[in-house]
N, C-alpha and C positions, 0 to 999 in steps of 0.2 A: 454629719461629718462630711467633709468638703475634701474631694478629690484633686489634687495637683494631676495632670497628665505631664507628661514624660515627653519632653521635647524629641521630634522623629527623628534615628540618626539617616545621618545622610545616606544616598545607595552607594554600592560599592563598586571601586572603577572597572572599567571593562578588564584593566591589567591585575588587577588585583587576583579577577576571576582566574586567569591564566595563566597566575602565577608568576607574573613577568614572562611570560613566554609568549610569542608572536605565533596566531594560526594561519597554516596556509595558505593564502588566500594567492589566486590567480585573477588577472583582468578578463575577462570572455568577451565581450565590448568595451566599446569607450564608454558607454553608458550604464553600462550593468559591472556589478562585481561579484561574482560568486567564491566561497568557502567550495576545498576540496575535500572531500568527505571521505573515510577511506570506503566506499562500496561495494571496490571490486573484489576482495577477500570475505564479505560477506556475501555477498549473493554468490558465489561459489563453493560457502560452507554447507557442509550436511544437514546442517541446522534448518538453513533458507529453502533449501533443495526437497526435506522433506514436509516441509510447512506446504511447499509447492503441489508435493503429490497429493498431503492430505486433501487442501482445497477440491483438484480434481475429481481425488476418488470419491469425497466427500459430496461436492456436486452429484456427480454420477449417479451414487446411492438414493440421491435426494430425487435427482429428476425419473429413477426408477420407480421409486416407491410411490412418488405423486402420479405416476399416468400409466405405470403397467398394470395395475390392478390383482397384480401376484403377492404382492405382499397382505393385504387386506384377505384375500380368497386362504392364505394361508393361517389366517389371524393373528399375524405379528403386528400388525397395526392395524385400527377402525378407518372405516369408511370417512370417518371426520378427521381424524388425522392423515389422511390421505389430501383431506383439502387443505388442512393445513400449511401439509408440507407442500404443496403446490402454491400456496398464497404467498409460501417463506421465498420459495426458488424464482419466483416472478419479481419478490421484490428485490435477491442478491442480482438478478442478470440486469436487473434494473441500474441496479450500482454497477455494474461490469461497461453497461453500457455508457453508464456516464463519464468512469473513467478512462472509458478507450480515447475520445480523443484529447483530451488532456496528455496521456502517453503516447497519440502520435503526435499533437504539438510542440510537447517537449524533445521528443527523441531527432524530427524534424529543424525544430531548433539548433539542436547540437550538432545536428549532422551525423547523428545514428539512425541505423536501418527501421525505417518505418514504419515498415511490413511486420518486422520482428515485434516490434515493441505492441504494433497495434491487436496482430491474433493473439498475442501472447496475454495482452489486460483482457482480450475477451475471452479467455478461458480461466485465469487465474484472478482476478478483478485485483483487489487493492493495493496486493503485495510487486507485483510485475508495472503497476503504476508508479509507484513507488520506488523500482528501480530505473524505470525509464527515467522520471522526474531528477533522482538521484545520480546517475551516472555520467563519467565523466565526456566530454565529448572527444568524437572519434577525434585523431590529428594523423 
């Protein structure tokens, strides 16, 4: 039995997607054009804010349990998972570390506070890159 394939339909226009509805979009240069995103009511949500502490306190726990040796001597965790958690936390700061400058390039870019942007991807890594990259810039 011989198969007919079904001619591909066409993609669909960008308007279509958007309902007929035009997105925000602002000029930032004569050469670049960026979409404005609404960011500022989410990174200000409770939502954002506690994903933020978990990271920290989560970290915290981590970098405790890998080098204090209180956790193991209690036996809540082995001595092997003690390296482990130590293999895991050298590889997130690793990721922290990557995306700090990317968040101060970006935040630089825009002409938001550098400083901020920059300790802030190095304690929180992806999520505070994230908003750097995402936010709108100072005016």
């Amino acid at each position: 039995m011989i198969m007919r394939q079904q001619p591909l339909s066409p993609l669909p226009s960008a308007s279509s997607l958007t309902h007929g509805h035009r997105l925000p979009c602002r000029s930032i240069s004569i050469r670049r054009v960026s979409c404005r995103l609404p960011i500022v009511p989410f990174v200000t949500s409770p939502v954002y804010l506690a994903a933020q502490a978990a990271v920290v306190v989560g970290l915290s726990a981590a970098i405790d349990a890998g080098w204090s040796g209180d956790w193991s001597r209690i036996e809540v965790i082995t001595t092997e998972d003690e390296a482990t958690v130590r293999n895991v936390v050298q590889q997130v700061l690793t990721f922290h570390l990557v995306c700090t400058p990317v968040a101060f390039l970006a935040a630089k870019a825009k002409g938001n506070d550098t400083t901020k942007a920059t300790l802030k991807t190095l304690l929180i890594g992806g999520l505070a890159c994230f908003e750097a990259v995402l936010s709108p810039p100072q005016e």
